[in-house]
C-alpha positions, 0 to 999 in steps of 0.5 A: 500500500502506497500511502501519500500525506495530504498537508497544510500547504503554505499560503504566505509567510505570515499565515503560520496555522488555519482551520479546517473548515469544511471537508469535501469528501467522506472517509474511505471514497475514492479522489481524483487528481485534483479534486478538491479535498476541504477548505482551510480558513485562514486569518484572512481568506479562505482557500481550497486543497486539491488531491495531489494523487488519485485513489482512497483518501482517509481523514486525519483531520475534523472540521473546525480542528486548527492546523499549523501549515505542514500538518497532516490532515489525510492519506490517500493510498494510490494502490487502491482501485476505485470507480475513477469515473463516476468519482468525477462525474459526481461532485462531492457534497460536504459533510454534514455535522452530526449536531441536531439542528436547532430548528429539530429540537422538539420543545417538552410537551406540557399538559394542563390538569387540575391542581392536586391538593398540596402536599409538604414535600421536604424535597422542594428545593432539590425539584425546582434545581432539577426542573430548572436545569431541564428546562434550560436543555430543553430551551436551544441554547447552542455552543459553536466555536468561532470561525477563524476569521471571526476570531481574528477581527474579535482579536484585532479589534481588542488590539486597536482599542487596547494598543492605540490612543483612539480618538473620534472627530465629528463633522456633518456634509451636506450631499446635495451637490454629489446627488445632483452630480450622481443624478445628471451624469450617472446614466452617461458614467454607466453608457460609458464605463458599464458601472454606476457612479457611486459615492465610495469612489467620490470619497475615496478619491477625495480623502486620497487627495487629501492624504497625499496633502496630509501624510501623517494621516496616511501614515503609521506608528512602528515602534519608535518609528513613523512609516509614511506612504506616497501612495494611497492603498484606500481599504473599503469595508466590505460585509460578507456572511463570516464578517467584515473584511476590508481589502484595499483598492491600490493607488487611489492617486492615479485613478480614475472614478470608474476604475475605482468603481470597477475595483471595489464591484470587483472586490465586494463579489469576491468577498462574498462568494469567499474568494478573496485571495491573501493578496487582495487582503494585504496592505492598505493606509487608510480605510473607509466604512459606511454604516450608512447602508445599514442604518447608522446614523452616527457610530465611532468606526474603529481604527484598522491597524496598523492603519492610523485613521479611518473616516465612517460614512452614515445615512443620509437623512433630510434635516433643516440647517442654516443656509444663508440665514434661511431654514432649507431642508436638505440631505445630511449625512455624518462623518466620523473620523477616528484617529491615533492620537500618538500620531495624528493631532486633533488639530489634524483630524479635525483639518483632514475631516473637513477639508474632505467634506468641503471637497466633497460638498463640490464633487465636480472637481473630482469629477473633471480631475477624474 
């Protein structure tokens, strides 16, 4: 019997153990080369192992068991003969837990009847911790471990709450101006680009010009030293079923509006079929969020470190302002920029913020730019 290991391959220098998150294929079943084994999760990305032979594959590893790279997780003993067609034909389904779903617990039945006559019962206090410990099994509650990826944002943020000196700045933008932009020139940006006009590219593009303007904003603490960037790598939040990734869109600066467009559509889809690879994951100077989308009015975004800043967009709601000593109703929205004190002043911030609301508040600048 001819017997080769399956292992945890190497995706990156800096990814030293993942997860195994869900085997494709049963104990004892014939594979083919190439067939697709498990997905690994990683801090990061999830990724696929294929078979590096054909024949009977034995499982080494269980679902959720957190691997370092180079452990074993199957053989596969090529000896074995098996039906190479039909495991081709047929694509493997994964393996279903054998946990109790919870839609499946049937709650205790409970029948109504007369009340007895009361009796002393010397044992009341042992009964009532014995039916209260039934009817906490019989109420759904489950336990499930973390995804990998959960545990690192759970870690990552603890990190910057605990390892920053983060700050918040408010400012609030009027939207009327990149409404009326996006309504006049958006059926003509999507004839000629294929995407539309959408506010992300208008924000990234202006906080990218305000970066290279602002360098200690694009900038980041290394121990004792700073590290500054005469790029723009803009990290665009992105939520996906696992949680929130945020993969950066590279050289905002040199970009055109619908490039950025174009690769943020491009990103979003990859993040939520859970392709994105460790290399669209990496880097990143700045990043942006908008809670709007779900809601948000107002919300203190939390910083992306190594990332000093990062500037939460929320929704749009018409409210009466000042304009010109008269009331108007128009479309407002908050902006929050949350910031390391040990490396940006608030003096700073508070520029930064508003000199991107101010550039924003008359788009077709960047518009022409673009």
């Amino acid at each position: 019997m001819a017997l080769v290991d399956i292992k945890v391959p190497s995706i990156g220098e800096s990814v030293t153990e993942v997860t195994l998150a869900r085997w494709m294929v049963q104990e004892g079943q014939y594979v083919v080369l190439d067939q697709i084994l498990c997905e690994f999760e990683s801090d990061k990305a999830t990724f696929e192992l294929p078979a590096e032979v054909a024949g009977k594959i034995s499982l080494l590893a269980a679902e959720k068991d957190d691997l370092s790279v180079g452990a074993i997780v199957a053989q596969i003993d090529t000896d074995a003969v098996g039906d190479v067609a039909e495991a081709a034909a047929n694509p493997v389904q994964p393996i279903q837990s054998p946990a109790t779903p919870l839609a499946t617990i049937t709650p205790p039945k409970v029948s109504i009847q007369s009340a007895p006559t009361p009796e002393l019962n010397l044992q009341a206090p042992k009964a009532a911790s014995e039916e209260r410990l039934n009817l906490d099994e019989t109420r759904g509650d489950r336990r499930e471990k973390m995804s990998r990826m959960r545990r690192t944002i759970a870690r990552r943020l603890v990190s910057a709450k605990n390892e920053t000196a983060m700050l918040t700045t408010f400012n609030e933008m009027d939207m009327t101006a990149i409404n009326e932009l996006r309504k006049t020139y958006n059926d003509q940006f999507v004839a000629k680009y294929g995407v539309k006009l959408g506010f992300m590219s208008l924000f990234c593009k202006a906080c990218s010009k305000i970066l290279l303007e602002m360098p200690e904003v694009n900038a980041f603490v290394d121990g004792d030293d700073i590290v500054y960037h005469p790029y723009t790598d803009i990290a665009v939040a992105i939520s996906t079923p696992n949680g929130l990734v945020v993969p950066p869109v590279r050289n905002v600066q040199d970009l055109k509006l619908h490039e950025i467009e174009l690769q943020i559509k491009d990103l979003a889809e990859k993040a939520r079929n859970g392709t994105l690879s460790m290399q669209d994951m990496t880097g990143g100077t700045f990043t942006i969020t908008n809670g709007g989308v779900f809601g948000s009015l107002m919300s203190t975004p939390i910083l992306n470190e190594p990332q000093s800043a990062i500037l939460g967009m929320h929704a749009i709601k018409d409210r009466p302002v000042a304009i010109d000593g008269k009331i108007e109703i128009r479309p407002m929205m908050y902006l929050a920029l949350s910031y390391d004190h040990r490396i940006i002043d608030g003096s700073t911030s508070v520029t930064f913020l508003v000199r991107v609301k101010t550039l924003l508040e008359e788009p077709i600048r960047l518009l022409l730019e673009s």
